[in-house]
DRENGUVO-431879 format. One record per residue: y, z, x of N, C-alpha, C in turn; residue in one letter. Coordinates in steps of 0.1 Angstrom, whole numbers, padded with zeros to 4 digits, always signed. Example, Ala and Ser with C-alpha at 12.3 -4.5 7.8 and 13.67 -1.06 7.14 Angstrom:
! residues 2
-0057+0078+0132-0045+0078+0123-0033+0078+0132A/-0022+0071+0128-0011+0071+0137+0000+0079+0129S/
! end
This chain:
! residues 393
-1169-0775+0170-1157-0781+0165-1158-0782+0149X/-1146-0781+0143-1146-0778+0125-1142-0797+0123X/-1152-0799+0117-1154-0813+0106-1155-0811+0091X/-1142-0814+0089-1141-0813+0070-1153-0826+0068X/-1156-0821+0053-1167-0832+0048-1162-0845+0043X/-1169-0854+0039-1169-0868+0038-1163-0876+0030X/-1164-0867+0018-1159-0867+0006-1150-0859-0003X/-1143-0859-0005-1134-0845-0015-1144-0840-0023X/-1144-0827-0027-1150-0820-0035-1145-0826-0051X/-1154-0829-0061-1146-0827-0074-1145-0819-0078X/-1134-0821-0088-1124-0805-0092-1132-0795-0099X/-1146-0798-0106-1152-0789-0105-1165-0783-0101X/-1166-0786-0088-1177-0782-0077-1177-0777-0070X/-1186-0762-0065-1180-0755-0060-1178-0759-0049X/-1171-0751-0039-1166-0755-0019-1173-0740-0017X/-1183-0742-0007-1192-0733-0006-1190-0727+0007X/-1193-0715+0011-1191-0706+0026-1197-0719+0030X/-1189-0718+0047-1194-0727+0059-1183-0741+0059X/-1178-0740+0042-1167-0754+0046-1153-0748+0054X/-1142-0758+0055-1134-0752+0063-1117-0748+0052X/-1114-0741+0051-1102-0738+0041-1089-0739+0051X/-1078-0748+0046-1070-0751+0054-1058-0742+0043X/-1047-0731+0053-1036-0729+0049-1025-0730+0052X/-1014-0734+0047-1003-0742+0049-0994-0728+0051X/-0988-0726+0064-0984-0710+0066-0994-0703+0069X/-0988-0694+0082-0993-0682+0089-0994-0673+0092X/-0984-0662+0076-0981-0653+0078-0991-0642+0078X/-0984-0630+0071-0994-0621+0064-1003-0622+0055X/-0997-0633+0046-1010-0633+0031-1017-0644+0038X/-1017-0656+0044-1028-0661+0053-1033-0653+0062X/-1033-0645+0068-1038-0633+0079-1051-0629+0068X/-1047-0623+0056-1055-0617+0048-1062-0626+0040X/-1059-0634+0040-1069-0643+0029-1081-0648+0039X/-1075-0654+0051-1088-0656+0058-1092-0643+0064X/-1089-0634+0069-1099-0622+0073-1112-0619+0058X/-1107-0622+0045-1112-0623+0031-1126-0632+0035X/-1118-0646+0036-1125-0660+0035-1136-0657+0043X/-1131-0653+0061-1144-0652+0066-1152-0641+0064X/-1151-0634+0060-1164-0622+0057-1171-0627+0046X/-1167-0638+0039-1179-0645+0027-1184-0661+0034X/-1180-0663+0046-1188-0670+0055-1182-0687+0057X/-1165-0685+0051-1155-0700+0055-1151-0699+0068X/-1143-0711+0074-1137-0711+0082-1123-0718+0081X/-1114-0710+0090-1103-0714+0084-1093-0721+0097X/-1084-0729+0088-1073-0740+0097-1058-0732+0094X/-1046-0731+0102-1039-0730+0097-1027-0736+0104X/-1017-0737+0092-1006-0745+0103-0994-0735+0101X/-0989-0736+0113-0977-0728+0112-0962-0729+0123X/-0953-0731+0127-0945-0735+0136-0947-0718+0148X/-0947-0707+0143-0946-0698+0154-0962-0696+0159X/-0960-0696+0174-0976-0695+0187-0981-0679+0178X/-0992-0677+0177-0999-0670+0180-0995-0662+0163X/-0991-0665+0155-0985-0666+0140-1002-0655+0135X/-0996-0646+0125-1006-0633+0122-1017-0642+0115X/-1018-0649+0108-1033-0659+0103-1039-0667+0114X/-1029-0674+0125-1035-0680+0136-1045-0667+0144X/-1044-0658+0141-1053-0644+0151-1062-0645+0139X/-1062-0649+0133-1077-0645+0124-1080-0662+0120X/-1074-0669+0120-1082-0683+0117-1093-0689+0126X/-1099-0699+0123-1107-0704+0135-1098-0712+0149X/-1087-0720+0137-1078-0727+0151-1062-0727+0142X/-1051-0727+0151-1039-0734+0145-1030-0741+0147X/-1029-0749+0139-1019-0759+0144-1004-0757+0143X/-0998-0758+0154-0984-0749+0158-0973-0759+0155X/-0969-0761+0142-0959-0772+0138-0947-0770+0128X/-0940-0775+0128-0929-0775+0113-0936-0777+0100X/-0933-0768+0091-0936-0770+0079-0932-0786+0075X/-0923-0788+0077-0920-0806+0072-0926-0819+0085X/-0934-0812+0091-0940-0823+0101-0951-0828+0092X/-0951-0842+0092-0961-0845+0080-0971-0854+0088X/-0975-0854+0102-0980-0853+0110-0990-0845+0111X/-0988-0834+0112-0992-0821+0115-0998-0821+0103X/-0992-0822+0086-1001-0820+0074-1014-0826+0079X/-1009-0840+0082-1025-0847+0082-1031-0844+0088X/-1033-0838+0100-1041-0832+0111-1044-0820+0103X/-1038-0809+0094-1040-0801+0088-1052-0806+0074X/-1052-0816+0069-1062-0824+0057-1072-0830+0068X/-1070-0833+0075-1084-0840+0082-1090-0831+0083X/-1089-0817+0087-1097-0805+0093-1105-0796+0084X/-1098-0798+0073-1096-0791+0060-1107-0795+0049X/-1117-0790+0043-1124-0793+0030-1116-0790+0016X/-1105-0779+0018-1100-0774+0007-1084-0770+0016X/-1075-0774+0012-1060-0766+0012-1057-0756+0003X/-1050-0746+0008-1040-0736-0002-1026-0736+0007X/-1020-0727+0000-1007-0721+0008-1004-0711+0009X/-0994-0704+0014-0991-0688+0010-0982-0685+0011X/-0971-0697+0010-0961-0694+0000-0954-0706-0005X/-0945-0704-0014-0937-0714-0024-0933-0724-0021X/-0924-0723-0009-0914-0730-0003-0918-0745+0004X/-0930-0751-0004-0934-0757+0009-0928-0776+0006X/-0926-0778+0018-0916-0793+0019-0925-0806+0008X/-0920-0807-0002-0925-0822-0014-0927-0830-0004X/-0925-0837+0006-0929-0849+0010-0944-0843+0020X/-0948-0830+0022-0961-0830+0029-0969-0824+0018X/-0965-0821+0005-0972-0816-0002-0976-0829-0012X/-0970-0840-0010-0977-0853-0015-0989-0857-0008X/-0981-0860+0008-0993-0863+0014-1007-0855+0017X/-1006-0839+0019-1013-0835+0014-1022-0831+0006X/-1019-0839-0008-1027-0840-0017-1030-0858-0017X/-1027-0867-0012-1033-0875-0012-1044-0877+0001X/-1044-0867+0004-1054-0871+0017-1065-0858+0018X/-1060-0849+0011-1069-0838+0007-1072-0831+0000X/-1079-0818-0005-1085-0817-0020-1075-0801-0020X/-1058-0802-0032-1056-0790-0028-1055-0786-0049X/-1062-0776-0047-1061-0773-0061-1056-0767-0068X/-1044-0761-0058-1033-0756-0067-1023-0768-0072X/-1023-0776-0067-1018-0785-0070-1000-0787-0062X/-0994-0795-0070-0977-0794-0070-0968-0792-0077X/-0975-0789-0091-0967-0792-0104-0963-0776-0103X/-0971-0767-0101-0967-0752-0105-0960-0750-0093X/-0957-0754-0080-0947-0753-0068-0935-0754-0075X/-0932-0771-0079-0922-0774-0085-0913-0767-0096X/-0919-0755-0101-0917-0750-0112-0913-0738-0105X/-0918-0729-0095-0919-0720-0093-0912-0717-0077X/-0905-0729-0073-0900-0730-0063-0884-0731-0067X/-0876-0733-0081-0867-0732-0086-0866-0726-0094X/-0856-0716-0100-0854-0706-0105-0849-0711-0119X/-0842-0723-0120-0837-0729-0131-0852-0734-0140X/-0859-0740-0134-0869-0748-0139-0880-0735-0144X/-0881-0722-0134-0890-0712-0138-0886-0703-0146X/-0877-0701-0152-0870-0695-0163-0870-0705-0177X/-0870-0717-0175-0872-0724-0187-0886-0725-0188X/-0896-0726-0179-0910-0727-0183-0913-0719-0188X/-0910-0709-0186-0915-0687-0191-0909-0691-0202X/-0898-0693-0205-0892-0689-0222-0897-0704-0232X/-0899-0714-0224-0904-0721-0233-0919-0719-0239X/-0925-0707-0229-0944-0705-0237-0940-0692-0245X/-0924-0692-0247-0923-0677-0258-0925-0665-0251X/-0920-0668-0238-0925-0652-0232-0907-0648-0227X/-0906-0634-0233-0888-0630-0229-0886-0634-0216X/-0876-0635-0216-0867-0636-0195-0857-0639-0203X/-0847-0627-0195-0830-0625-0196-0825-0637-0198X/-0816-0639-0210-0808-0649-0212-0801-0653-0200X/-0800-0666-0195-0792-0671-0185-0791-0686-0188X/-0776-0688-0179-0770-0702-0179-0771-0709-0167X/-0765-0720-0163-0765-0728-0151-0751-0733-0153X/-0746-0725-0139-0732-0729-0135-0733-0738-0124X/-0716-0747-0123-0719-0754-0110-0700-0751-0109X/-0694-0746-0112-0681-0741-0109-0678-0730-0108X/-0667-0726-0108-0663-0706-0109-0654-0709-0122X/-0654-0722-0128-0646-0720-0142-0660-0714-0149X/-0671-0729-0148-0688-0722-0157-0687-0715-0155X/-0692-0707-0141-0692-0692-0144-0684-0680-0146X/-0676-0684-0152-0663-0676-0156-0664-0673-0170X/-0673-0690-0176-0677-0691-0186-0685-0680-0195X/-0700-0685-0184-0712-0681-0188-0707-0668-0187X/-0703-0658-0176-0708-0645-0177-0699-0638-0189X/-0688-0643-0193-0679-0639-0209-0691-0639-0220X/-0700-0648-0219-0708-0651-0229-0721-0640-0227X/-0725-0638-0214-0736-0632-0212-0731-0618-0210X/-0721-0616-0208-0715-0602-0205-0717-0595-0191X/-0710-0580-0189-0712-0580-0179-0720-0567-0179X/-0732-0560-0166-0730-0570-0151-0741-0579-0155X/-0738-0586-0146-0748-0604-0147-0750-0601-0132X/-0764-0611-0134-0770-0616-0121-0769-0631-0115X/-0759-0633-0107-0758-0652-0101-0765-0650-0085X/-0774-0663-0090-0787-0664-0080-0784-0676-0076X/-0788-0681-0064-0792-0695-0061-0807-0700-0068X/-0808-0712-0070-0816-0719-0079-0830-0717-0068X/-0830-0724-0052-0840-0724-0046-0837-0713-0037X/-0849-0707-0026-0846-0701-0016-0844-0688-0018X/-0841-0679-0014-0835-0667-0016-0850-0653-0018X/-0853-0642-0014-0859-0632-0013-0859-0624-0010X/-0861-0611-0018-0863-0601-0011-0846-0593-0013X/-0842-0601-0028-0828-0596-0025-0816-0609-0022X/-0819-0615-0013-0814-0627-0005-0808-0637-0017X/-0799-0642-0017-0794-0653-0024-0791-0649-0039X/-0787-0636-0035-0781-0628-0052-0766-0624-0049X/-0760-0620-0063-0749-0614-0065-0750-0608-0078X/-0745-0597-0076-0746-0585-0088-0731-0586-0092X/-0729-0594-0104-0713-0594-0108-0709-0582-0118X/-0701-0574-0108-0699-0563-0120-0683-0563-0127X/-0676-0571-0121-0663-0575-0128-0656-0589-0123X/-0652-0594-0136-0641-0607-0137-0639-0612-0124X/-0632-0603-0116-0627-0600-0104-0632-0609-0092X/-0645-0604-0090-0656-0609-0080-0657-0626-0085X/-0655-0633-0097-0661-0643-0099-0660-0654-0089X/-0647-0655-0083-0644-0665-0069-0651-0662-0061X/-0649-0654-0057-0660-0648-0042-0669-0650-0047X/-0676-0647-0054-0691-0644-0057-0698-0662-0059X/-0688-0669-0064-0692-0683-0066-0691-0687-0057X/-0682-0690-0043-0680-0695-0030-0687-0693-0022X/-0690-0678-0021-0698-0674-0012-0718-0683-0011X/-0721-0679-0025-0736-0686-0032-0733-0699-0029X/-0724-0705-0037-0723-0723-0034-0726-0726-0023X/-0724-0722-0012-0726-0723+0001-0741-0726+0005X/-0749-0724-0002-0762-0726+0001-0768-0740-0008X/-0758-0750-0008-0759-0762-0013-0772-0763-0025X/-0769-0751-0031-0784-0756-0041-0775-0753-0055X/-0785-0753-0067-0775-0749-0083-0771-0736-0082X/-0766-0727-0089-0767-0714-0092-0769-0717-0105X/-0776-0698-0108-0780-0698-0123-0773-0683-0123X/-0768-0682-0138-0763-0669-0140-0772-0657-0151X/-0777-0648-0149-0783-0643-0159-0774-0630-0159X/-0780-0625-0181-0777-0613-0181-0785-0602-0173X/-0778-0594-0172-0782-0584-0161-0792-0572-0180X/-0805-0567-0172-0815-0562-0182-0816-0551-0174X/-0812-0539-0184-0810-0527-0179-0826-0523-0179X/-0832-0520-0171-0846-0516-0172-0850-0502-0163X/-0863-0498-0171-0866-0483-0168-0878-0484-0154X/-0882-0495-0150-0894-0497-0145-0894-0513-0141X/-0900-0516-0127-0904-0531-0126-0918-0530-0124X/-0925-0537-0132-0938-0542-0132-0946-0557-0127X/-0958-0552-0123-0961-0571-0118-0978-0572-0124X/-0983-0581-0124-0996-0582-0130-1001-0594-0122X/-1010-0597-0113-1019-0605-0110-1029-0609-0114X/-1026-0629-0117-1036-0633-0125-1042-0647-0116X/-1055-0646-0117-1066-0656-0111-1071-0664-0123X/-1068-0675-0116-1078-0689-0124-1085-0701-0117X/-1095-0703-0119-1104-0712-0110-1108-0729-0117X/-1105-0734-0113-1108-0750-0118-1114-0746-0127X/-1123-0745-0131-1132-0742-0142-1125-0736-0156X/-1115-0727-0154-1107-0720-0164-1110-0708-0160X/-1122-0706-0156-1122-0691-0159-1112-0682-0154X/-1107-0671-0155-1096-0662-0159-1097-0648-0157X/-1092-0642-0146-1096-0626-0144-1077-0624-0142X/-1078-0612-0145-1062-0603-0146-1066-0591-0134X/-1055-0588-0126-1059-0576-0119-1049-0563-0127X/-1054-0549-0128-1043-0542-0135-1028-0537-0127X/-1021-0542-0140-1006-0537-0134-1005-0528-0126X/-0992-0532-0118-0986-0522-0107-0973-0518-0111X/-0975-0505-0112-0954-0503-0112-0948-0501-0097X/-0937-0506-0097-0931-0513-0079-0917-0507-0082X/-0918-0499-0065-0904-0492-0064-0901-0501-0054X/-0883-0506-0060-0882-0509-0045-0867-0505-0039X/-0866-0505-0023-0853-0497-0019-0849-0513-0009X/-0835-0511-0016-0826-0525-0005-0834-0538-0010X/-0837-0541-0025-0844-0554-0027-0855-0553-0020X/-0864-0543-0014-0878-0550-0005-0885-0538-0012X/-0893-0543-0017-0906-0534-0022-0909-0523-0011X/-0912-0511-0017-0915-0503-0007-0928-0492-0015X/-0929-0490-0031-0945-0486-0033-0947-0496-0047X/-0962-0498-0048-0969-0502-0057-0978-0490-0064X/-0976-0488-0075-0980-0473-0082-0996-0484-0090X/-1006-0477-0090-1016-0482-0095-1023-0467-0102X/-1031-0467-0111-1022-0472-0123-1011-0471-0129X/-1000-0482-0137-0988-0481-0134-0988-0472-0145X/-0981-0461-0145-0975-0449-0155-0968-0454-0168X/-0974-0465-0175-0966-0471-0191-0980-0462-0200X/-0972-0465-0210-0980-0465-0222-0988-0477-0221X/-1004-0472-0226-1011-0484-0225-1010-0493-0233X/-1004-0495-0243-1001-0505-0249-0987-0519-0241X/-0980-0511-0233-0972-0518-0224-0979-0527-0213X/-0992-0517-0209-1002-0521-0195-1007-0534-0203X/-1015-0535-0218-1021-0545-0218-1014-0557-0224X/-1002-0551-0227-0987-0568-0228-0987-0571-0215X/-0983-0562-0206-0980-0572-0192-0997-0576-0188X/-1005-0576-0187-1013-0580-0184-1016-0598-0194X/-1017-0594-0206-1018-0606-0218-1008-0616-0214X/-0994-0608-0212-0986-0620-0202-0995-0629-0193X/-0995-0617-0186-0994-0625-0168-1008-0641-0174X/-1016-0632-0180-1030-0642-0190-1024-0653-0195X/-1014-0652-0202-1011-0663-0206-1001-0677-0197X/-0995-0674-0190-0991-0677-0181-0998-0690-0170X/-1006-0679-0163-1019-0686-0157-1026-0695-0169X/-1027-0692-0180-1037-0704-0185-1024-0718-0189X/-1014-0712-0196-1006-0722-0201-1000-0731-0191X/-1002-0725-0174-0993-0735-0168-1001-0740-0160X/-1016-0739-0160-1027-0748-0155-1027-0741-0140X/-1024-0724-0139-1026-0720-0130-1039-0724-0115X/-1042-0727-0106-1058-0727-0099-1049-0721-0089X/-1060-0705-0085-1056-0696-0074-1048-0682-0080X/-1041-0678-0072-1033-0666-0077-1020-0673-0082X/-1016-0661-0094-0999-0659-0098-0999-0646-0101X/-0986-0642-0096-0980-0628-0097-0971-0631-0106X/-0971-0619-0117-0957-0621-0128-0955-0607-0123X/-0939-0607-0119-0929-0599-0119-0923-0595-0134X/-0924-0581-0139-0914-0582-0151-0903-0568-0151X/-0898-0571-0162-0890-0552-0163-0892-0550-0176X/-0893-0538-0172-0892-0528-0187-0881-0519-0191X/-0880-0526-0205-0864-0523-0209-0872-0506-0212X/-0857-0498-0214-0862-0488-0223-0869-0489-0235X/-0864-0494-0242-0871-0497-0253-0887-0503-0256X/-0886-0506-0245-0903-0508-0241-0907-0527-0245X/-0894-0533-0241-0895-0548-0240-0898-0550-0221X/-0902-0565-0225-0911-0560-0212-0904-0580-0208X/-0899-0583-0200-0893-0596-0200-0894-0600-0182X/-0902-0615-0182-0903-0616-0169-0893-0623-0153X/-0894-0619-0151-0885-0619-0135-0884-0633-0130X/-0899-0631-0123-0899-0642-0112-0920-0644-0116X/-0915-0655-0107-0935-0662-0106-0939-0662-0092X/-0952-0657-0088-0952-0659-0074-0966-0668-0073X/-0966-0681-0074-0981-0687-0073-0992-0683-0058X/-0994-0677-0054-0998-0669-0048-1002-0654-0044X/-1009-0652-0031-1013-0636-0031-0998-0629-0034X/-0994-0617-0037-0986-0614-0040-0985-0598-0034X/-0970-0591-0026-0971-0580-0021-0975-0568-0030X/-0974-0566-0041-0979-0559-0045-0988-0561-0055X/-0998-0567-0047-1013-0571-0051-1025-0562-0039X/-1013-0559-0032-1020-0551-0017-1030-0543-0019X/-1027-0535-0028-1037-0523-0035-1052-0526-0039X/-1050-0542-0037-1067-0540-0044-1077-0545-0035X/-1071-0544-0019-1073-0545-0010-1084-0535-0005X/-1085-0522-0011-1089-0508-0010-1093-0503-0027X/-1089-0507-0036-1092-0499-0046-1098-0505-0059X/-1099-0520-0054-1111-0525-0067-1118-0533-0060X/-1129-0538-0066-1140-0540-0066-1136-0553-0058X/-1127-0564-0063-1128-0578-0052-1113-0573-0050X/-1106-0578-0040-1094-0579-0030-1086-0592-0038X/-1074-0594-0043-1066-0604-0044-1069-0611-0034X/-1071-0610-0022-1075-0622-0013-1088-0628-0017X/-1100-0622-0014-1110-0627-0019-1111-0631-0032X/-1105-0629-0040-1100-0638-0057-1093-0646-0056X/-1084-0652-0045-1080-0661-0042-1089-0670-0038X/-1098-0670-0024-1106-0676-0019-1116-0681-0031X/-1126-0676-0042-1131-0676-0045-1127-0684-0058X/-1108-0683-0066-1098-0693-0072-1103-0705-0066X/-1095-0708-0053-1096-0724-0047-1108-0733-0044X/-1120-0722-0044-1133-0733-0045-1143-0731-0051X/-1132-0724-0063-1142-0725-0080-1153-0722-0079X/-1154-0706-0072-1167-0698-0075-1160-0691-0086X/-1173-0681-0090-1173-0673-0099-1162-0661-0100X/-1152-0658-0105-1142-0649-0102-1148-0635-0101X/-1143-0622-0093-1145-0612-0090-1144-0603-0098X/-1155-0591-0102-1144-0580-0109-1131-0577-0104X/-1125-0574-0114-1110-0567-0109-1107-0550-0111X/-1123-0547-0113-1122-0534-0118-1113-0522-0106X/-1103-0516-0112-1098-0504-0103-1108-0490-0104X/-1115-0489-0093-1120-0479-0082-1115-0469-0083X/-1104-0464-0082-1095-0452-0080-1080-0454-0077X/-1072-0444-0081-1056-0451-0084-1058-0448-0068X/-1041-0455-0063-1040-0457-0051-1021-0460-0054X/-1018-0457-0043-1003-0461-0038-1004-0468-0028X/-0998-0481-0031-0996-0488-0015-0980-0485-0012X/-0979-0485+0001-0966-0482+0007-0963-0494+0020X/-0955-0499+0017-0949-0510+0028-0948-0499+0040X/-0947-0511+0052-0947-0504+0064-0934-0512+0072X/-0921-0512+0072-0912-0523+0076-0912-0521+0094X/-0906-0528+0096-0898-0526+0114-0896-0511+0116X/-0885-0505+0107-0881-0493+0111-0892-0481+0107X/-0900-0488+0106-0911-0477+0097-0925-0479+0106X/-0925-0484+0119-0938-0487+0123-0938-0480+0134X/-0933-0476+0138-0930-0466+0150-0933-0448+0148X/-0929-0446+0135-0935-0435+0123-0949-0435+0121X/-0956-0445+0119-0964-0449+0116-0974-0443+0127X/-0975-0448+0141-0982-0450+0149-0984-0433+0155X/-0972-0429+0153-0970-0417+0158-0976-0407+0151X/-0980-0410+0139-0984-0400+0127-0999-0404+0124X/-1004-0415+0132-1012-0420+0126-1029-0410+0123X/-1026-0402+0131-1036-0392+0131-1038-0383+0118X/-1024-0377+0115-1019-0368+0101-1024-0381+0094X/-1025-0392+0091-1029-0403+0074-1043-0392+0070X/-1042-0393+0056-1052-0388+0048-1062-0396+0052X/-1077-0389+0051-1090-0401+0054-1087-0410+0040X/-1084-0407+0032-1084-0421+0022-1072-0429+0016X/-1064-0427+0031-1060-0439+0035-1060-0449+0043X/-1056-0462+0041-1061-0474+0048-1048-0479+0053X/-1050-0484+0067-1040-0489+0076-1039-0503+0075X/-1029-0508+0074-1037-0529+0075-1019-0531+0083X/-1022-0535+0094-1013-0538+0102-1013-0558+0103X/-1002-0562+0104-1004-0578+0105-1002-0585+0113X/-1002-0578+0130-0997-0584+0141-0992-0595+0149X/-0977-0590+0141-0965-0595+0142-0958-0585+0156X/-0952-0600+0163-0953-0597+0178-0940-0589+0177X/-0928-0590+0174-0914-0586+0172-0912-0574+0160X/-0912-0564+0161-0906-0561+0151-0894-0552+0149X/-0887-0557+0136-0872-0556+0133-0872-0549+0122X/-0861-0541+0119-0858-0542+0106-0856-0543+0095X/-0864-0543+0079-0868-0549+0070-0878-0558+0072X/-0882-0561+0084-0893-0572+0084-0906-0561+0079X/-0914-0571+0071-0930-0562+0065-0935-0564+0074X/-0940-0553+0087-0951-0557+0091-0965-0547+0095X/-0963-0546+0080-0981-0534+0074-0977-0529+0064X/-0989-0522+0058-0987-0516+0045-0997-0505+0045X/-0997-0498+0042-1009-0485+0038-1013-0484+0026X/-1024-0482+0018-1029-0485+0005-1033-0465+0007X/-1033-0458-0001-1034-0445-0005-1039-0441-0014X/-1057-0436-0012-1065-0439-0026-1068-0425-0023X/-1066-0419-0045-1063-0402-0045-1069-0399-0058X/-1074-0388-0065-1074-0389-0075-1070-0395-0084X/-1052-0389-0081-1043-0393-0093-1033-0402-0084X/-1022-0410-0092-1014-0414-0083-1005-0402-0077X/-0999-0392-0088-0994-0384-0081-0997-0378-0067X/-1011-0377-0066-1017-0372-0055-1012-0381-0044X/-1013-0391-0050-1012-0401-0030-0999-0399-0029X/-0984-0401-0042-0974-0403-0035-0967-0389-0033X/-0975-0377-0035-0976-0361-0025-0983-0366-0011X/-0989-0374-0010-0998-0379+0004-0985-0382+0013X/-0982-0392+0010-0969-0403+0014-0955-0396+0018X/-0951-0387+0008-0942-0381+0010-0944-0368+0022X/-0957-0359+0021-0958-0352+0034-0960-0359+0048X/-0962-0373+0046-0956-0383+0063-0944-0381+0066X/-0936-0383+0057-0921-0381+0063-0918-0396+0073X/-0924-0407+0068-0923-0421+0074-0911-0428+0068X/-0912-0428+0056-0906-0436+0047-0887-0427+0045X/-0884-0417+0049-0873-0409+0045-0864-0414+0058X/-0848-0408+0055-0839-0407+0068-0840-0403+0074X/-0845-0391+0073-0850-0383+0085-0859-0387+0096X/-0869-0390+0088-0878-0399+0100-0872-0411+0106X/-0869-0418+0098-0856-0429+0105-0849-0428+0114X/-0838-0419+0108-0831-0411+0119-0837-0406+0136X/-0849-0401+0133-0857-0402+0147-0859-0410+0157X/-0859-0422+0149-0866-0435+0161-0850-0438+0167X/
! end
């Protein structure tokens, strides 16, 4: 039976293999953080409302509850020597009590920031880092306003919630402003309006920091993505190196300035011009962090692990370029059937997820080649990812 210890850890001591790491969600990035955790010798809790949830198959035990059962938190902190999460969205009233009853070191302050779009667009531009001018409407007069002023096309988002695409509108004329504000209002949160940033390229940089301060960067990824869902991560990303080490200096400054502990992913884009302005914040493992799963020296997961109980951070050195390629619903069935034709240096990581649908992620392939060109020649002779193969299933 798992017995958390007696006393909280202080915030700078390490939590050593053998304690128990509790995470709040049971998807795929808990799946992989504890398959991480346990091969350096933790054991892990996790809570999650769906049976048999892809981290519950690799934790020690799980507790099968509502994210807002605050119940269930505490039975989740009693079990627990250290909490994380793995993802944003997690309910303020168990993320109190979870930190009053247990040792979670990411804290709440960078949730609150990074769980609203309004609040995470003024933090980035207040440490002087670009992100697209935008307003905050709460009518379709405001934003009839704002987008005159920001011009057009603009982007109107909901403030909370929304991914992968989800809880957007692409305003490309006057016209749309009613609909487009009716429709979003609907999701009872703010809206925000931004200018729309014509860009050549989206980029992301993953950055680790450990109670202690210490500070590792993993190298940029350039991210294709089709229908809002990521579908490859290019390693190394094809900029000028003087681009690779701004977005990186970013992502660095970020994590230090906003008292990062654990992972953050900075999403950015690159203008033509070679301005580089950021997106979104992901305080956690991040999808296109997959790649270093297979191609550097420590795994975003295991630099996570190793973030939350303030060991020594990992090299992040890249091994050999690699292409990771999402594996969705419609794309797993391709998969299995081809699985023979994968190149030997490629890697399969499947997240067993009992249903699968449609845009749902469930796997990714990491494709390690000389060059990158080489893997996404790899990728492209599967014939997984195209209509045609689609068309098949």
């Amino acid at each position: 039976m798992m017995k958390r210890t007696e006393t909280l850890p202080k915030q700078n001591n390490p939590i050593k293999p053998g304690a128990t790491i509790g995470i709040l969600g049971g998807g795929q990035l808990g799946r992989m953080i504890a398959l991480a955790g346990r091969a350096m010798g933790y054991r892990f809790v996790t809570l999650d409302p769906t049976e048999d949830a892809p981290c519950g198959q690799t934790a020690d035990r799980q507790i099968v509850a509502r994210y807002d059962d605050v119940e269930a938190a505490l039975e989740l902190a009693q079990a627990s020597d250290v909490i994380s999460y793995e993802f944003e969205n997690v309910d303020a009233q168990v993320a109190e009590v979870l930190e009053s009853r247990s040792y979670v070191p990411q804290g709440s302050r960078l949730l609150r920031i990074t769980q609203h779009r309004i609040r995470e667009k003024t933090a980035i531009r207040d440490l002087g880092i670009p992100v697209a001018p935008f307003r905050v409407v709460d009518s379709a007069d405001s934003l009839r306003q704002a987008v005159g002023e920001l011009g057009l096309p603009a982007v109107m988002k909901t403030a909370t919630g929304g991914y992968d695409g989800k809880g957007q509108w692409v305003l490309r004329s006057m016209d749309e402003i009613d609909t487009a504000y009716e429709t979003l209002s609907k999701a009872g949160t703010e809206l925000i309006v931004e200018k729309f940033v014509p860009f050549v390229m989206e980029l992301s940089v993953i950055a680790a920091r450990n109670p202690s301060g210490e500070l590792a960067v993993f190298p940029a990824a350039e991210n294709v993505h089709v229908d809002n869902i990521l579908h490859l991560s290019i390693v190394p990303a094809r900029v000028p190196e003087e681009v690779r080490v701004r977005a990186e200096e970013i992502a660095r400054t970020i994590a230090e300035k906003l008292d990062v502990v654990g992972l953050i992913a900075v999403e950015m884009f690159l203008s033509a011009n070679g301005e580089l302005y950021v997106n979104e914040l992901a305080p956690r493992p991040h999808n296109s962090g997959h790649y270093t799963m297979d191609a550097c020296v420590t795994s975003q997961f295991e630099q996570h692990v190793r973030a939350v109980c303030n060991l020594p951070l990992g090299s992040t050195e890249l091994l050999s370029p690699v292409v990771m390629a999402n594996i969705l619903g419609e794309h797993l069935e391709p998969v299995l059937e081809r699985i023979e034709r994968l190149p030997r240096t490629a890697k399969l990581h499947l997240y067993g997820k009992a249903d699968s649908k449609p845009k749902r992620k469930m796997g990714h392939i990491n494709v390690l080649a000389p060059t990158v060109e080489e893997a996404l020649a790899e990728i492209e002779r599967l014939e997984i990812w195209t209509n045609k193969a689609e068309g098949q299933q």
